[in-house]
C-alpha positions in Angstrom: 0.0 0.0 0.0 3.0 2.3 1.0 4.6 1.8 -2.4 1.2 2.7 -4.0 1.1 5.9 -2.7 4.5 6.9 -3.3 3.7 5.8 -7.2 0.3 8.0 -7.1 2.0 10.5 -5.5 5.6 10.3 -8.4 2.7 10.5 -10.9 1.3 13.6 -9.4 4.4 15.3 -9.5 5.7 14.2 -13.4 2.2 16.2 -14.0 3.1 19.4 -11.8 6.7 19.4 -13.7 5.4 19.0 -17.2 2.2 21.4 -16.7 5.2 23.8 -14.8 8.0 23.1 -17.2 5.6 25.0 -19.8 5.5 28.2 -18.1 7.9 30.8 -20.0 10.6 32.1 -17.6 9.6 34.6 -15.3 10.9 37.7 -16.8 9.1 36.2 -20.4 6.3 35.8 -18.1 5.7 39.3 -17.3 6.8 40.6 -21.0 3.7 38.6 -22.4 1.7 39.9 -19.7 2.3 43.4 -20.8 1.7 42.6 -24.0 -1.5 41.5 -22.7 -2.0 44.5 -21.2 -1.4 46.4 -24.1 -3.9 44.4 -26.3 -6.6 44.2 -23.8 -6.6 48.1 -22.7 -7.5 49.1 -27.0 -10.4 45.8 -26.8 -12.1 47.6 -23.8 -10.6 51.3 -24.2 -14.5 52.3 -26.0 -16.3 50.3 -23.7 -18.8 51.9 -20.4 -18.3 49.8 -17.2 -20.8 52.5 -15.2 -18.0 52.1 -12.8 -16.5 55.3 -11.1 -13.1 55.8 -10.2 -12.8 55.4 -6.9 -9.8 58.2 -7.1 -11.5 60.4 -8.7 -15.1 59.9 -8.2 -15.4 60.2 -12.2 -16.5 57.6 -14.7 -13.4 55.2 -14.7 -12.2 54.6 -18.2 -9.5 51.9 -19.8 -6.7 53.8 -21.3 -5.6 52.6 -24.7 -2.1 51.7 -24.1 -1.3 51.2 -28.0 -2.9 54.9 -28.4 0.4 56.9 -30.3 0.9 58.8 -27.1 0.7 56.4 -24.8 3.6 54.2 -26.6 5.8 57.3 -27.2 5.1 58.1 -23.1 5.8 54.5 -22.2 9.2 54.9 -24.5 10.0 58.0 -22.7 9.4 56.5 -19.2 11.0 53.2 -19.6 14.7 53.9 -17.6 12.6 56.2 -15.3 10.3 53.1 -15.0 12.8 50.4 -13.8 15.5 53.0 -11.9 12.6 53.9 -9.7 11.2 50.9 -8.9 10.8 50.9 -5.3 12.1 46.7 -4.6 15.5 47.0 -6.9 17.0 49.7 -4.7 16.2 48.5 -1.3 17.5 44.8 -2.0 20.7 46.0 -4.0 21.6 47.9 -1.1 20.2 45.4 1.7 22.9 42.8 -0.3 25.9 44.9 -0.5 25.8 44.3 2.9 25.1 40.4 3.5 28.0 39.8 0.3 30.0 41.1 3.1 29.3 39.1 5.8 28.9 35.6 3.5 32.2 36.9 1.4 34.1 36.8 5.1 32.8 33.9 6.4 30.9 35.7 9.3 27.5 33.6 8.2 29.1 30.5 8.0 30.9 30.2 11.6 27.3 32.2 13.0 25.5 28.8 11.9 27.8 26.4 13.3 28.2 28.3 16.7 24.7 28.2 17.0 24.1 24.3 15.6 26.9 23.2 17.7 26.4 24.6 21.7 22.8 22.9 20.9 21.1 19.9 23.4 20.9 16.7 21.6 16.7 17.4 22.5 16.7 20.8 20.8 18.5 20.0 17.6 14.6 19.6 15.5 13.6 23.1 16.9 17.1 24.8 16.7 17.7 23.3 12.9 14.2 24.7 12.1 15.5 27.9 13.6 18.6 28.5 12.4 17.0 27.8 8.6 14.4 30.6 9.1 16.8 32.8 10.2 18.8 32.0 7.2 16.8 33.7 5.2 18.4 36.7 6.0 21.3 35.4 3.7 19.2 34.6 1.0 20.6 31.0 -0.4 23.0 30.3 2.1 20.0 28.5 3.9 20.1 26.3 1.3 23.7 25.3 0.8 24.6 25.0 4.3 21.8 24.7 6.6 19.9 21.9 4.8 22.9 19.7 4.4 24.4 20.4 8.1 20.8 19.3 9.3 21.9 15.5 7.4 24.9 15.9 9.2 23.7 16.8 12.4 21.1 14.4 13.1 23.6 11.5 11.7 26.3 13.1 14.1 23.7 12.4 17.0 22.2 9.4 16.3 18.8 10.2 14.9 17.5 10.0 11.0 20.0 12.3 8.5 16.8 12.9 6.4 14.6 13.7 9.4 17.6 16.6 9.5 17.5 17.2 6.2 13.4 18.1 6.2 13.7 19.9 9.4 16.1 22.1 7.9 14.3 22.4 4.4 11.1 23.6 6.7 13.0 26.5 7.9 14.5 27.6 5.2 11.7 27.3 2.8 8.4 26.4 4.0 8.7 29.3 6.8 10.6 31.9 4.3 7.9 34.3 5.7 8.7 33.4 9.1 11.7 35.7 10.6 12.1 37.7 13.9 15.4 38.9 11.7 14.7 41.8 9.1 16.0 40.9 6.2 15.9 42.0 2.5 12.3 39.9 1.9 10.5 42.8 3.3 11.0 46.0 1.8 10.8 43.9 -1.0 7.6 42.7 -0.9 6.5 46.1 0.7 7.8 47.9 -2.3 5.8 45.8 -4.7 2.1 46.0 -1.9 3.1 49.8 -1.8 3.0 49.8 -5.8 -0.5 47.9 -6.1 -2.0 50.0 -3.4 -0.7 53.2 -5.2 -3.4 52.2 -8.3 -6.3 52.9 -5.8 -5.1 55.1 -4.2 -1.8 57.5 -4.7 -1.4 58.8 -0.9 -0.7 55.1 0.6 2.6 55.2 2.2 3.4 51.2 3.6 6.5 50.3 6.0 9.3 47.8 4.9 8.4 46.1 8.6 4.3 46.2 8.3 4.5 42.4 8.8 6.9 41.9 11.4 5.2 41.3 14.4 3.5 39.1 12.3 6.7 37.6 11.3 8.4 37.4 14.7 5.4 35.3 16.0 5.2 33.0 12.7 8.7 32.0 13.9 7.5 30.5 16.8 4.8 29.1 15.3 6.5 27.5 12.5 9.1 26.5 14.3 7.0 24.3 17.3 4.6 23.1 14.4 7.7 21.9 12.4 9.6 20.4 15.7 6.2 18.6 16.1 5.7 17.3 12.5 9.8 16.4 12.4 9.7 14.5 15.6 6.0 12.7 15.8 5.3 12.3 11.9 8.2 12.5 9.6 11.0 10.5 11.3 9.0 7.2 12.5 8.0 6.6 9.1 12.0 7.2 7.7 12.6 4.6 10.0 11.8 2.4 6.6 14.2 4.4 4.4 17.6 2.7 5.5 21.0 4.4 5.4 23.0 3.2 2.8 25.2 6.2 1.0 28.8 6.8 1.3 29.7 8.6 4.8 32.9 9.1 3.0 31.4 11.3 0.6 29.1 13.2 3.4 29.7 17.1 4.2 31.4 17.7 7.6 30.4 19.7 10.5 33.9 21.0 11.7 33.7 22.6 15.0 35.0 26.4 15.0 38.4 26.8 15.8 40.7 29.2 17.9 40.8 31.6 15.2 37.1 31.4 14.3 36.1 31.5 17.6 37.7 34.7 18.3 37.0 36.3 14.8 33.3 35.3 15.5 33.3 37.0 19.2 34.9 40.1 18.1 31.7 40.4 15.1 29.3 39.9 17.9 30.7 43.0 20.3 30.7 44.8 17.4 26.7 44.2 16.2 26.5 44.8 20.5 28.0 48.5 20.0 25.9 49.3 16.9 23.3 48.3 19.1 24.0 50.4 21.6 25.3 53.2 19.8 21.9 53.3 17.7 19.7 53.0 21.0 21.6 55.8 22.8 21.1 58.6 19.9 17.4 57.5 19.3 16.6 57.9 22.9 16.3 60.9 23.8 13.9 64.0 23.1 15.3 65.5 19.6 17.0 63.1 18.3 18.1 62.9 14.9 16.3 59.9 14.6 12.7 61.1 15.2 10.4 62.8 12.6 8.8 66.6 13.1 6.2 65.1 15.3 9.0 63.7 18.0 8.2 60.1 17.1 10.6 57.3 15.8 7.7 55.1 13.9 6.3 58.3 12.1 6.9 58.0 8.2 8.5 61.2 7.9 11.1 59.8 11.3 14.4 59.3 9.8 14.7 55.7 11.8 12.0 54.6 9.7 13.3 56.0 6.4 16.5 53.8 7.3 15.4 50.5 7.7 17.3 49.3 4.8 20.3 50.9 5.2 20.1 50.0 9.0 20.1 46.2 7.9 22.9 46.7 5.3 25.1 47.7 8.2 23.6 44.9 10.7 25.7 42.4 8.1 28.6 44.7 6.9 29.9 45.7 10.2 29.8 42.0 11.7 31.2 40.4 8.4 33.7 43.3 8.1 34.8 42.5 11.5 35.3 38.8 11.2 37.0 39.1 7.9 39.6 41.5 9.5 40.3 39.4 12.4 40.5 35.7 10.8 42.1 37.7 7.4 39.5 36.6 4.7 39.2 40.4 4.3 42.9 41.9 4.1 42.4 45.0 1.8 40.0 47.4 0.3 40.5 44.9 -2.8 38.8 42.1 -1.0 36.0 44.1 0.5 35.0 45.2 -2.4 35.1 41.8 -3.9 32.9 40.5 -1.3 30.3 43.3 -2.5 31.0 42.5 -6.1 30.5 38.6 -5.5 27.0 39.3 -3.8 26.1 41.4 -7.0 27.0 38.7 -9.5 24.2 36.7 -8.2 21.8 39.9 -8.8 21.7 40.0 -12.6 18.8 37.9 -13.0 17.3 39.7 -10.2 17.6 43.2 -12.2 15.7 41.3 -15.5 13.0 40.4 -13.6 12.7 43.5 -12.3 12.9 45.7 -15.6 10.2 43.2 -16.5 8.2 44.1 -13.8 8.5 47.5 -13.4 7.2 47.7 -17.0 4.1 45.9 -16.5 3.4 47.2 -13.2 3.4 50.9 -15.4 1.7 49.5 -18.1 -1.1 48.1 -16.1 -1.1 51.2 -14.1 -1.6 53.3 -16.6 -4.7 51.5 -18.2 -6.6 51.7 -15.7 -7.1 47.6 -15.8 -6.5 46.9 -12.4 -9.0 50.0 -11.2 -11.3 47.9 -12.8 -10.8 44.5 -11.8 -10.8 45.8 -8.6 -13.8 47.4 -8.5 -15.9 44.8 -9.9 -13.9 41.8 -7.9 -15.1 43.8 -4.8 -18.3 44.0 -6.1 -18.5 40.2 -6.7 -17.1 40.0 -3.0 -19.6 41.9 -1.2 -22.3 40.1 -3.2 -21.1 37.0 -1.7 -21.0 39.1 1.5 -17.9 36.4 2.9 -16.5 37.4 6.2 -13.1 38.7 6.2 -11.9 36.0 7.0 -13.0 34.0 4.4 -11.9 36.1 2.2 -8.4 36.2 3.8 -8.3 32.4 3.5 -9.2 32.4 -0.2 -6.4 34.7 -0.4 -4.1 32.3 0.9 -4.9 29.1 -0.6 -4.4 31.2 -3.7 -1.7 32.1 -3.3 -0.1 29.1 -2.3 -1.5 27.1 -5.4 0.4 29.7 -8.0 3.2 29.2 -6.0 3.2 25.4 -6.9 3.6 26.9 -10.6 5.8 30.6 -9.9 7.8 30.1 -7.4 9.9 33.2 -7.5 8.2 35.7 -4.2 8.8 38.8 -5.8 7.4 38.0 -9.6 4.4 35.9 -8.0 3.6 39.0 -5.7 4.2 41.6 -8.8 1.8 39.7 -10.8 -1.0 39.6 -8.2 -0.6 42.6 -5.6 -2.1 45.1 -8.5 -5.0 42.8 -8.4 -5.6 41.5 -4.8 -4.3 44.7 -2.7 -6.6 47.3 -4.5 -9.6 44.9 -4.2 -9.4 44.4 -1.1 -8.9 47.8 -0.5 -12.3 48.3 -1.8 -13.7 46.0 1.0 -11.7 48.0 3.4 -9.0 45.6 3.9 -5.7 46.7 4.3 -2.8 46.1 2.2 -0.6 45.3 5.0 -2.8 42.0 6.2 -3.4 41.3 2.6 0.3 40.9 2.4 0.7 38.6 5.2 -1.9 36.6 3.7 0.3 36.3 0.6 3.7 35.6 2.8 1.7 32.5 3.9 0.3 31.0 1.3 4.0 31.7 -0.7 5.6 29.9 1.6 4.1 27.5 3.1 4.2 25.2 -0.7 7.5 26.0 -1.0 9.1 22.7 0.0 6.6 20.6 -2.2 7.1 22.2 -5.5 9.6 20.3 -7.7 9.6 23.7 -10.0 11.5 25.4 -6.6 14.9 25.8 -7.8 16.3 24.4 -4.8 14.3 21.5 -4.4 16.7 18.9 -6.9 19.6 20.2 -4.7 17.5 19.3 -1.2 17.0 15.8 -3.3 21.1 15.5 -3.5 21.6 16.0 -0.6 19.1 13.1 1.2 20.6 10.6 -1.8 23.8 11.2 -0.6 22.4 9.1 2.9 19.2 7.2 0.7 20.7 6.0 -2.3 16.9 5.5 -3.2 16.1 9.3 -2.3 13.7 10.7 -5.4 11.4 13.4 -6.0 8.1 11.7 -4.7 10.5 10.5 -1.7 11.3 14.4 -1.1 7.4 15.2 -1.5 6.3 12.5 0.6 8.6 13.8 3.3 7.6 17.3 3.2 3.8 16.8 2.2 3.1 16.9 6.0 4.9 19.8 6.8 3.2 21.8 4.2 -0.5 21.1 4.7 -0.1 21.6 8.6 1.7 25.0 7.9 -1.0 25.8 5.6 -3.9 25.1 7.8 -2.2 26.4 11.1 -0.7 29.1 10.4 -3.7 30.7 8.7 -5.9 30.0 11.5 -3.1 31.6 13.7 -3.6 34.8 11.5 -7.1 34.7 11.8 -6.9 34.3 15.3 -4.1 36.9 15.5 -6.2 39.0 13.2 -9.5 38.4 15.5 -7.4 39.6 18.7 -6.5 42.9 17.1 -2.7 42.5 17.3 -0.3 44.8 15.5 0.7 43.0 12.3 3.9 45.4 12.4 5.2 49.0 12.3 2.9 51.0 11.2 0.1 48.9 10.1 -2.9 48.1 10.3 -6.2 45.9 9.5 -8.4 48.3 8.3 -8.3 50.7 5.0 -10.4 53.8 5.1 -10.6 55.8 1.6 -9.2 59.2 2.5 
């Protein structure tokens, strides 16, 4: 019966890959969606909706984007366009910094100092940990947390693929989950500050709207994944028996003298930031705090920095350790380190250029006024509680994701859509985005189309011989149904009980 299932479940997959595999590439995705855009805004340019702009109070009308001035205006505005575009600045910057501290090594020994000082009973929930808090990092979850989970559970005696899908949980299925700013967030904020901006202009969003939301997903995801790891997933690996090459296994090596020191000297220094930041904020007049004395105002510097304040968290530490242990002699190698984190941007950029077109394009026709107009229309006919509609959101989200799995593009594509209608039901951009981080992450580790996912395969066949896709699935199915269900209700819950999604945020949205 077991080896049934595992072949329904291989044949389920082969679909997902072939209906996936004929997706165009993300940045081709959004070049035929403007084109899309462009065709569908002359069909329906001469056509009366008896729909008023909610802006404007007017008659709301589809711009024809192939009009002659509307090409020649889109030509003109193209560099402006993509230069602008709120995401590619905050994460260029947010990355200069992080090249530093993965260039000098600072990430690296972080991760093992934390994995290793661990109690043989907290190695699910500190694995699970460590891998959300990865994210900060970007990939170097994936390359060294997943596999050191393999190694770590071996090391003490337990499953090396029970490891291995604790770690993947962290680092994928709770990418949304992180009590550690990172560059996710003003990116995701940049793009929900974008599709709120078609309703209505004057909607200013914070990078952190979600993080209270975030810090408490942490703990969320990480008991539900310690509790799916420990009950669920490793009993039944009990049938998978070891039989690859410990020769050819990655090694935890302990930190040495040299790391050790390097790695405490990084730490005082984060400490002094720290201190140094909380000492000039503190008191009445600060440069720090907006007109209005506060340091959460919009207009308060602190708030205005967020980004630059996480490019330092990660430059000064990595800068530090790459003194002391010498991975970081000269200016020569600093710069390097920047240089290397760049490298990996370039597809970034093209998928950004993409974007930024489309999201003007789709602006400018007034397409998504529309759709969200009558989508909210259709919604209050249904007359769905809010959270219902929050749900919907979710699942969604998380079944595009099976098919997009890129967070940025996927949200691009449907912030202009869902933010503004919700908007129009008086929900506010800031929990529609958490809805999205859930539903985004939580299919993550069940998708083979996630780039990582033939890697995460690697790695278990390097202790399973047998290890395939469908193995990998079968193994993660559990965590990403329960983080599906669970940690929606927890934001309905959290929703219910009026907590503060994050800075500056809120539930409600009340047209000005």
């Amino acid at each position: 019966m077991e080896q049934t299932r595992q072949s329904l479940v291989q044949r389920l997959l082969n679909k997902v890959e072939i209906w996936g595999n004929k997706l165009p590439d993300p940045a081709v995705l959004f070049l035929i969606l403007l084109a899309v855009v462009w065709v569908l805004s002359w069909a329906l340019s001469g056509i009366d909706f008896n729909v008023a702009d909610p802006r404007t109070g007017e008659p709301l009308a589809i711009n024809n984007q192939l009009a002659g001035s509307a090409i020649t205006q889109f030509m003109s505005s193209m560099v402006t366009n993509f230069a602008h575009f709120h995401p590619v600045g905050v994460v260029l910057v947010a990355m200069l910094g992080i090249g530093i501290a993965e260039y000098s090594g600072f990430i690296n020994a972080g991760l093992r100092a934390l994995l290793s000082v661990t109690a043989k009973w907290l190695l699910t929930p500190m694995i699970i940990l460590i891998g959300i808090v990865s994210h900060s990092a970007v990939d170097a979850g994936y390359v060294l947390v997943i596999p050191l989970g393999g190694v770590i559970f071996y090391a003490a005696g337990r499953h090396p693929l029970a490891g291995i899908a604790a770690a993947f949980a962290g680092v994928s299925g709770g990418f949304s989950a992180n009590f550690v700013p990172s560059a996710l967030d003003p990116m995701l904020q940049g793009i929900s500050q974008a599709g709120a901006q078609l309703l209505d202009p004057t909607v200013t969003l914070n990078p952190l709207n979600n993080y209270y939301f975030t810090t408490a997903s942490a703990l969320v995801v990480t008991a539900l994944g310690w509790f799916i790891t420990d009950k669920l997933v490793e009993p039944k690996l009990q049938n998978n028996p070891v039989d690859g090459d410990m020769s050819d296994l990655p090694s935890m090596e302990p930190l040495n003298d040299d790391e050790r020191t390097a790695l405490r000297w990084s730490l005082v220094a984060v400490v002094i930031g720290i201190v140094i930041l909380a000492l000039t904020a503190s008191y009445e007049g600060s440069p720090w705090r907006g007109d209005d004395g506060s340091l959460t105002s919009f207009t308060a510097p602190l708030m205005k920095s967020i980004v630059p304040l996480i490019f330092l968290l990660f430059l000064i530490p990595g800068l530090v350790y790459g003194l002391v242990i010498g991975s970081i002699r000269n200016s020569k190698q600093f710069v390097e380190g920047m240089t290397k984190a760049m490298q990996g941007m370039g597809y970034y950029l093209v998928i950004m250029f993409c974007i930024a077109q489309f999201i003007y394009a789709f602006g400018q026709s007034n397409l998504g006024i529309l759709l969200a107009v009558k989508g909210a229309d259709f919604l209050q006919s249904l007359s769905l509680p809010v959270g219902i509609t929050i749900t919907g959101i979710v699942f969604l989200t998380g079944l595009i994701n099976l098919f997009v799995g890129s967070a940025s593009a996927k949200w691009a594509l449907l912030a202009p859509i869902f933010i503004p209608m919700l908007m129009q039901l008086g929900i506010s951009p800031d929990l529609a985005q958490a809805a999205y981080r859930i539903g985004d992450s939580s299919t993550n580790i069940i998708t083979p189309l996630m780039p990582y996912f033939p890697l995460v395969v690697v790695f278990c066949q390097r202790y399973v011989t047998s290890t395939g896709i469908g193995t990998l699935t079968s193994m993660m199915l559990p965590f990403s149904v329960c983080f599906l269900v669970v940690w929606t209700l927890f934001l309905i819950i959290y929703w219910s009980l009026g907590i503060p999604l994050g800075i500056q945020a809120s539930y409600e949205y009340i047209a000005p």
